[in-house]
C-alpha positions in Angstrom: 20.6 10.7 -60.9 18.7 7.6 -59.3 18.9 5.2 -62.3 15.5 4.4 -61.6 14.9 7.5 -63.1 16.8 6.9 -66.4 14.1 7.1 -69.2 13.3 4.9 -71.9 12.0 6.8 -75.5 10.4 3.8 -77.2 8.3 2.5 -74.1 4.9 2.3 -74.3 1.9 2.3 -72.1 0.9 -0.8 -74.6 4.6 -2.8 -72.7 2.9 -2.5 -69.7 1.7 -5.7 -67.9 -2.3 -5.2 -69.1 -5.1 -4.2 -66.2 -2.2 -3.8 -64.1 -2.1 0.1 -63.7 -6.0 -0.1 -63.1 -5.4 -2.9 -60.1 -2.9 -0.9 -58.6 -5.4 2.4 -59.1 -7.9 0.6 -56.8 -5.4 -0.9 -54.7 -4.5 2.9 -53.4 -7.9 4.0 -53.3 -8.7 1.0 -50.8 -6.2 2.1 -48.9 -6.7 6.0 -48.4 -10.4 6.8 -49.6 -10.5 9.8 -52.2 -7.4 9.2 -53.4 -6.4 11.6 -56.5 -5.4 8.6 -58.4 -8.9 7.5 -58.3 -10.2 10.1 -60.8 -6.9 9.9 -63.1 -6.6 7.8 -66.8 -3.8 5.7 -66.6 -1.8 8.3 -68.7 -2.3 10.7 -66.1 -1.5 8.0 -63.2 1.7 7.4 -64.3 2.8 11.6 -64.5 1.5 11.4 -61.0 3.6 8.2 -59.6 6.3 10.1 -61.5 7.0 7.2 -64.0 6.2 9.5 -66.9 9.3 12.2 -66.9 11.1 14.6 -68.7 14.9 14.6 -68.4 15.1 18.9 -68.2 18.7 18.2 -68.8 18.0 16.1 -72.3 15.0 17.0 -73.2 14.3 13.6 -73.1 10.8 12.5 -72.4 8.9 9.6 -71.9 8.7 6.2 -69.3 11.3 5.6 -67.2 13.0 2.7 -65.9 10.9 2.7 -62.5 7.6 2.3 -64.9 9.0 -0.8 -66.4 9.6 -2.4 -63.2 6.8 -2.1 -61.7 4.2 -2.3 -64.5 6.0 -4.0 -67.4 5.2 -7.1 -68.9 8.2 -9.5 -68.1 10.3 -9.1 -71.4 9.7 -5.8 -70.8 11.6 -5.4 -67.3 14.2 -7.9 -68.6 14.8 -5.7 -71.2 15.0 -2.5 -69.1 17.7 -4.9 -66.4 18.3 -7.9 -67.7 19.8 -9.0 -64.8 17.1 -8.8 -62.5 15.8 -11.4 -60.4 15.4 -12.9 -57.5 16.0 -16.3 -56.2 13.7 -17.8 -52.9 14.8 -20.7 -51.7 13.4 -22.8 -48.7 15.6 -25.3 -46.7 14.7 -27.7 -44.2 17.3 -29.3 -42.6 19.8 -29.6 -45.3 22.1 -27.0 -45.9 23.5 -28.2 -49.7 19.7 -28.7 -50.7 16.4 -26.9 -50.7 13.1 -28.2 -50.3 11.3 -25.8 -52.4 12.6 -23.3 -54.7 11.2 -19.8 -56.9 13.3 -17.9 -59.5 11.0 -14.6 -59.4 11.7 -11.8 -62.6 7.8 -10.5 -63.0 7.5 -6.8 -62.3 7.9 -5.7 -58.8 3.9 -5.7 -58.3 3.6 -9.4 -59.2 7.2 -9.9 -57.6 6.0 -8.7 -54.4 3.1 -10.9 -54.1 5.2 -13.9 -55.1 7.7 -13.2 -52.7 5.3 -12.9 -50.1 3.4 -16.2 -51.1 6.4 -17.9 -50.4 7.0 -16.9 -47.2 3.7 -17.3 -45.6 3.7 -21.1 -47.1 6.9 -21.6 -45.3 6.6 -19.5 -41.7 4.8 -19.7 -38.9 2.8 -17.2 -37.5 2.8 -17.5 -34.0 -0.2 -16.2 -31.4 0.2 -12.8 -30.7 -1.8 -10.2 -29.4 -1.3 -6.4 -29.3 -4.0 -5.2 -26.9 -7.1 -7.3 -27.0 -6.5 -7.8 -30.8 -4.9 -10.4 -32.7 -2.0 -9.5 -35.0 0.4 -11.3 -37.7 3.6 -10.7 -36.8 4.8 -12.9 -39.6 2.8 -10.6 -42.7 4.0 -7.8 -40.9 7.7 -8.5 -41.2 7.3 -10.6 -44.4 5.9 -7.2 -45.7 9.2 -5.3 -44.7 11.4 -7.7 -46.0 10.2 -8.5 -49.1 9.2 -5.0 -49.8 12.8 -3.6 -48.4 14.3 -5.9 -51.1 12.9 -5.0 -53.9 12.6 -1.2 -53.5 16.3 -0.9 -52.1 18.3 -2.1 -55.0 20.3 -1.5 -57.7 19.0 -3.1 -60.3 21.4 -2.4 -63.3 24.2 -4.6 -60.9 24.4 -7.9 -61.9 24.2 -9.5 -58.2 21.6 -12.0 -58.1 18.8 -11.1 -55.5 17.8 -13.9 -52.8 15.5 -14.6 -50.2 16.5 -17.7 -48.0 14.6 -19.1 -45.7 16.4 -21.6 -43.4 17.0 -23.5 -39.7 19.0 -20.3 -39.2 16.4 -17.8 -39.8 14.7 -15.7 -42.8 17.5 -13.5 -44.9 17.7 -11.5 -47.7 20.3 -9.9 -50.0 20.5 -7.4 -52.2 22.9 -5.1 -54.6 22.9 -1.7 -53.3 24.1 1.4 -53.7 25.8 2.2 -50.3 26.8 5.7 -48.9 28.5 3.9 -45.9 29.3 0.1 -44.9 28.9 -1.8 -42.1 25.9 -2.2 -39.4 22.8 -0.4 -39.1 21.1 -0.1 -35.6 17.6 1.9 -35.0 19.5 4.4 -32.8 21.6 5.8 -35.3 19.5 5.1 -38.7 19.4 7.9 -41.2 17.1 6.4 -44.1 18.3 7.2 -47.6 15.8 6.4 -50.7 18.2 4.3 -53.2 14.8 4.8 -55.6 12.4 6.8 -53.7 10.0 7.1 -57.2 9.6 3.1 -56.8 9.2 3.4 -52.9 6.4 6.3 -52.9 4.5 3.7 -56.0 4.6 0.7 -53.0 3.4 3.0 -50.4 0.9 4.6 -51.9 -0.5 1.1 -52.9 -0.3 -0.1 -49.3 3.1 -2.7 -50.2 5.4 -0.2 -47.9 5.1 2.1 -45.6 6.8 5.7 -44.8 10.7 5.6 -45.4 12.5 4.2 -42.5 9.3 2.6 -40.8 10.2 -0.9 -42.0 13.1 -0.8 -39.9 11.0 0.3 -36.6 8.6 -2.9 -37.6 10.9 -5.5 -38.0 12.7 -4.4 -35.0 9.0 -4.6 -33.1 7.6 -7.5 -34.7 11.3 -9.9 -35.2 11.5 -11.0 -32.1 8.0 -12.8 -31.8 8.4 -14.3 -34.6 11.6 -16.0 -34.6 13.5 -15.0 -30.8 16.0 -12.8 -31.9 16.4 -8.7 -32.9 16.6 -8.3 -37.0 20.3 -7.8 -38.2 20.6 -5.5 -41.1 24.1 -4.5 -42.7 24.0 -1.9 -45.4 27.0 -2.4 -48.1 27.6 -3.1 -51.8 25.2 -6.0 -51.5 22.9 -5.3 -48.7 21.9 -7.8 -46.3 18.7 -8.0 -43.5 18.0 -11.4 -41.9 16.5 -12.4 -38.8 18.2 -14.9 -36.7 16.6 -17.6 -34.6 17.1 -17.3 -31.1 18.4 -20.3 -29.2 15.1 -21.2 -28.3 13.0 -20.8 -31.3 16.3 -22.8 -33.2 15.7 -25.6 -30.9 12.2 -25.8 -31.2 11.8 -25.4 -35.0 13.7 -28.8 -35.7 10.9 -30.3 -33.8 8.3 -28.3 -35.3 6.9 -27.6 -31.7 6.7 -23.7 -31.6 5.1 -23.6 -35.1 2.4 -26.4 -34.0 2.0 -24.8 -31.0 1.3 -21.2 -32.5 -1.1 -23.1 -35.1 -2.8 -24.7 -32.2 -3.3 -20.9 -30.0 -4.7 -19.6 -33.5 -7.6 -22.4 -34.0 -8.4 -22.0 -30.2 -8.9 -17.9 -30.6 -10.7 -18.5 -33.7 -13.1 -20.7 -32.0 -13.5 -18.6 -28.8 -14.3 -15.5 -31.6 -16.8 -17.6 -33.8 -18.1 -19.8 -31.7 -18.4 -22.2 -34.7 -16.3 -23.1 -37.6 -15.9 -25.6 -39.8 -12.4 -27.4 -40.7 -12.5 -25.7 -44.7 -12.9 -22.1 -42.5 -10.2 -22.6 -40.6 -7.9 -24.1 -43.3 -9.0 -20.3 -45.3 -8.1 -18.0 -42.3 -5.1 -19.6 -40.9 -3.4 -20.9 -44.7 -3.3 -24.4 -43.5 -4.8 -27.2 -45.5 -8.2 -28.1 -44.6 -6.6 -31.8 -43.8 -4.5 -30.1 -41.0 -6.9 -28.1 -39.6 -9.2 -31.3 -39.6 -6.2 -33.3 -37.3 -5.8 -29.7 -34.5 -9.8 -29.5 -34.2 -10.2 -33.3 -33.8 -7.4 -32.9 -30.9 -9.3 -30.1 -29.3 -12.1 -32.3 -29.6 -10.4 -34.8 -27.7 -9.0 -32.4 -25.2 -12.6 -30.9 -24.2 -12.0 -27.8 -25.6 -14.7 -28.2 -28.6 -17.5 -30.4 -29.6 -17.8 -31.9 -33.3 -21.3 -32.3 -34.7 -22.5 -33.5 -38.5 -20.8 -35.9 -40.9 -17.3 -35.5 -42.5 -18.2 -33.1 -45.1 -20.9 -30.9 -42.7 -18.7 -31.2 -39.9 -18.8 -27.7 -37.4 -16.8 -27.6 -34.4 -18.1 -25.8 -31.7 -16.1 -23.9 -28.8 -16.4 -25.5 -25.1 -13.3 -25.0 -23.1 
């Protein structure tokens, strides 16, 4: 039995984290149109997602432990695993300090999207293009680690959950519930769910994708982002990170490949739109709008764009 499935008699649809099961009911139906959950109540949802169960050994019925995780208001999933949390920390250069820090114990829904909040504030997303069209490769694999991390855990262990982000790359670790140890490479990966109920909810809302297709992405998307092929290592406490390469290492103590990348992104935008102004930069890219001010000035300067109207009206328009 998957102790995500362990159920919970007294728990009530009132202990979930309120509005949250309607969010997450539109949030599937954005993503595949005519989705049965569209026409469900919220009782009827969570019977669907499976977070409503009968034990036919016990008799027992009721929510389960995966319905307070992911929809419980925070005492609620500290009560189910008091344990839980997860710790991101961002260093610089410093390797006995951190530069910004976030202790994350919401539900898994909220968790996600603080996870991945703190990642995009502290990555680069280089230029890349798949075809003729633009792609993040830094959302993608933010996506498949944080979501990786907090679907493949055990959370009744006591083993504190982190996501570090550091000159040596982006890692994260995990307890886990391992039926072998050591490496895992794409050639011989057999995907086993370690809570599949909790990994069909983050699919079906568009937060994961089929079982085993993280793996595939990060092992597509890893190297443009940071140099180097992801490293995963399945265990007691598991462990995914993605190195630097020597290259990318070098240049990210002189913050050349990430200005660089935010440089090729303004210049695409501008050869897309023709016209932009500094604040619509600063909301496409998540850069302030000071930042994007100082790389449109410099393509200014360069010849690549023209500037017209006053500091507040200011457009800058495409010319290389």
């Amino acid at each position: 039995m998957f102790t995500e499935q362990h159920i919970f008699p007294y728990l009530r649809i009132d202990d979930l984290e309120p509005g949250l099961i309607d969010k997450c009911r539109k949030m599937a139906s954005a993503r595949r149109p005519n989705h049965p959950w569209a026409e469900m109540d919220d009782f009827e949802l969570l019977r669907s997602a499976q977070l409503y169960t009968r034990d036919i050994e016990t008799g027992a019925e009721g929510l389960n432990r995966a319905a307070a995780l992911l929809l419980g208001r925070r005492e609620v999933v500290l009560s189910a695993c008091p344990a839980y949390k997860t710790d991101a920390v961002f260093r610089d250069q410093q390797a006995d300090r951190y530069d910004d820090r976030e202790t994350v114990r919401d539900n898994l829904v909220t968790a996600y999207g603080a996870l991945r909040d703190f990642c995009v504030k502290h990555l680069p997303d280089p230029f890349y293009l798949e075809g003729d069209r633009r792609v993040s490769v830094r959302d993608i694999v933010v996506r498949e680690m944080v979501s990786n991390t907090l679907i493949h855990r055990e959370f009744t262990s006591p083993f504190p959950a982190k996501l570090i982000i550091d000159e040596t790359g982006l890692r994260t670790e995990n307890a886990s519930r391992a039926v072998f140890e050591g490496r895992l490479t794409l050639s011989d990966f057999n995907p086993i769910p370690k809570n599949p109920i909790i990994a069909n909810f983050f699919t079906q809302i568009g937060y994961a994708e089929e079982l085993g297709s993280g793996f595939r992405n990060l092992e597509k998307y890893a190297k443009a982002l940071f140099g180097a092929d992801p490293v995963l290592e399945e265990g007691d406490v598991f462990k995914a990170r993605i190195p630097r390469g020597e290259d990318s290492h070098a240049k990210s103590k002189t913050g050349n490949s990430l200005k660089e990348g935010v440089r090729l992104a303004i210049i695409a935008l501008l050869e897309e739109r023709k016209s932009l102004t500094a604040g619509e930069v600063a909301a496409e890219l998540r850069i302030s709008s000071k930042t994007a001010a100082k790389y449109l000035k410099e393509l200014v300067a360069e010849g690549l764009a023209e500037a017209d109207g006053n500091v507040r009206t200011r457009r800058y328009y495409w010319a290389g």
